[in-house]
DRENDO-1510 file (C-alpha; in Angstrom, 1 decimal, always signed):
<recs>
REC; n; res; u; v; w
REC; 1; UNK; +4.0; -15.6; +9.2 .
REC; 2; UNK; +1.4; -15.5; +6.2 .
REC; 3; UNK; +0.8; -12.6; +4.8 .
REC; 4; UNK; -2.3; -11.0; +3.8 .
REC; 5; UNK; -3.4; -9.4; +0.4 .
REC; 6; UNK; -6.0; -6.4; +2.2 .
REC; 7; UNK; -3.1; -4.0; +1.4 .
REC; 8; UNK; -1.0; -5.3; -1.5 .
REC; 9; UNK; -3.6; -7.2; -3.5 .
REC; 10; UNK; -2.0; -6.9; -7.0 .
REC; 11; UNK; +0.8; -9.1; -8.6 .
REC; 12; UNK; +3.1; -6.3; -8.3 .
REC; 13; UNK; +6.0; -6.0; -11.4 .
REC; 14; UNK; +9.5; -6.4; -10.7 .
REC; 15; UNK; +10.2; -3.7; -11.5 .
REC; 16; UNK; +8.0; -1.7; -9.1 .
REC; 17; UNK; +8.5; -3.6; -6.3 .
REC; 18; UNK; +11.2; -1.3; -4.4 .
REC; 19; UNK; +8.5; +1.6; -4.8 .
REC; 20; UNK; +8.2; +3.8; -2.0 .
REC; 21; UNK; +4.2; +3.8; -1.7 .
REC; 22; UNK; +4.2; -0.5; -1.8 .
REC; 23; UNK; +7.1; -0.2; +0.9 .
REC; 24; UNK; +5.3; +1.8; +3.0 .
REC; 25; UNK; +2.5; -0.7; +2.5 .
REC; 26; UNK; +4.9; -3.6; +3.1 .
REC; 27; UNK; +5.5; -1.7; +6.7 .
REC; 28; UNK; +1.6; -1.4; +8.0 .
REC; 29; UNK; +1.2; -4.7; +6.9 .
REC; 30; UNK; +4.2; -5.8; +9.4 .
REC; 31; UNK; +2.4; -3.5; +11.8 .
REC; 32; UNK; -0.9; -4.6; +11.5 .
REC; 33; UNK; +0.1; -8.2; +12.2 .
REC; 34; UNK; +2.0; -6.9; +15.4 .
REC; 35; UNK; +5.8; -8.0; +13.8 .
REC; 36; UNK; +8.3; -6.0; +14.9 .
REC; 37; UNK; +8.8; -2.9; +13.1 .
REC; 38; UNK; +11.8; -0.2; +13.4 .
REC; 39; UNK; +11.4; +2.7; +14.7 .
REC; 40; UNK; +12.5; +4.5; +11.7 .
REC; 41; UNK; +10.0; +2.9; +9.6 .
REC; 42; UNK; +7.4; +3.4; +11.8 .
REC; 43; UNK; +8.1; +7.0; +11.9 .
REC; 44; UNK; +8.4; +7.0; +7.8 .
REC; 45; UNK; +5.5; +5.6; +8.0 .
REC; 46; UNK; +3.6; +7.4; +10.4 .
REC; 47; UNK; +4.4; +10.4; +8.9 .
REC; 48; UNK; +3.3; +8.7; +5.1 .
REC; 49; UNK; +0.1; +8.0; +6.2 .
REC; 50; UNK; -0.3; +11.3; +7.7 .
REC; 51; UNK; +0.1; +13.0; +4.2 .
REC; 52; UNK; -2.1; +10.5; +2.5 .
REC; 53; UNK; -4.7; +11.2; +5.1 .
REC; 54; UNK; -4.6; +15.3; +4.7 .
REC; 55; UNK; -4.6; +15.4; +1.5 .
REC; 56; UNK; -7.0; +12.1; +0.9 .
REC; 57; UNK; -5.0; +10.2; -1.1 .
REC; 58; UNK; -4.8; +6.4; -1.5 .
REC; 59; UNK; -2.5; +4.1; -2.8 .
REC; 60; UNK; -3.4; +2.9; -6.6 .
REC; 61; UNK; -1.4; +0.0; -9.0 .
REC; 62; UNK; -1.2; +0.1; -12.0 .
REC; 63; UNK; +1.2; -2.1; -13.8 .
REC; 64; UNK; +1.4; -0.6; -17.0 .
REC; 65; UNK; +2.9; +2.4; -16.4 .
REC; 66; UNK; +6.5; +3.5; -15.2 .
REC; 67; UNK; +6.4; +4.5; -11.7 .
REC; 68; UNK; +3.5; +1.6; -11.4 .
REC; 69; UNK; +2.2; +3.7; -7.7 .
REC; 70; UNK; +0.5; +6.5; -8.0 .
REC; 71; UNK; -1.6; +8.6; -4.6 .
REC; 72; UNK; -4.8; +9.2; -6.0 .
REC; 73; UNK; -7.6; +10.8; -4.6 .
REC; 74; UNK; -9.6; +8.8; -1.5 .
REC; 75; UNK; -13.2; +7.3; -2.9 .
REC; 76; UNK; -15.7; +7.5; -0.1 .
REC; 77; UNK; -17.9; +4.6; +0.8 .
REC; 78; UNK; -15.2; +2.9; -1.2 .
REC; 79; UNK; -11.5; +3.1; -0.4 .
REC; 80; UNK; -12.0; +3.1; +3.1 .
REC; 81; UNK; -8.2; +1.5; +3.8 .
REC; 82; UNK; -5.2; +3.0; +2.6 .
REC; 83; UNK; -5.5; +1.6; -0.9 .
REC; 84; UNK; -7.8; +2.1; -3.9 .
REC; 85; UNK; -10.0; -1.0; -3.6 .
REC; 86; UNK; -9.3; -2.5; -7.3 .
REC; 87; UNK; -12.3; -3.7; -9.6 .
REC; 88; UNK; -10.8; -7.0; -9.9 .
REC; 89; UNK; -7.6; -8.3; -7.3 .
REC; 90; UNK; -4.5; -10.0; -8.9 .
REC; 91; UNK; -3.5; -11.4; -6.3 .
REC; 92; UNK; -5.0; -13.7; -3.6 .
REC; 93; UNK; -1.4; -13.7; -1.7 .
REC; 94; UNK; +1.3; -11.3; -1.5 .
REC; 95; UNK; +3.6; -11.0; -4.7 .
</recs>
């Protein structure tokens, strides 16, 4: 099925792409699109989302550091999804 860039929209590294945070991401995407998830992922990520919610965090890329993911604080009016809406998308598909 295609996927969509709404959550992922960055050309992630390599090297970041087993990250926890872009997993999760990978999962409400599957979610969203109504594929068939697992159970334990959907309760990983239920319970991720959760966390980012309470403390009003969103996901944010950036490439040029380590970990690459960070959970940074939730911009409102802005970052109304579970990412931090980037200035300028670097990707117009999925990695």
């Amino acid at each position: 099925s295609e996927r969509r860039p709404e959550l992922i929209p960055w050309m992630v590294k390599e090297e970041h792409r087993l990250a926890y945070p872009v997993a999760m991401l990978r999962v409400e995407d599957r979610r969203r699109r109504g594929e068939i998830v697992r159970t334990t992922d959907l309760e990983r990520l239920d319970a991720w989302k959760a966390r980012l919610k309470d403390d009003g965090l969103v996901v944010h890329y950036d490439p040029d550091t380590a970990g690459g993911f960070w959970l940074v604080p939730k911009r409102e009016g802005i970052d109304e999804d579970m990412i931090r809406v980037p200035d300028h998308p670097t990707s117009s598909t999925w990695e």
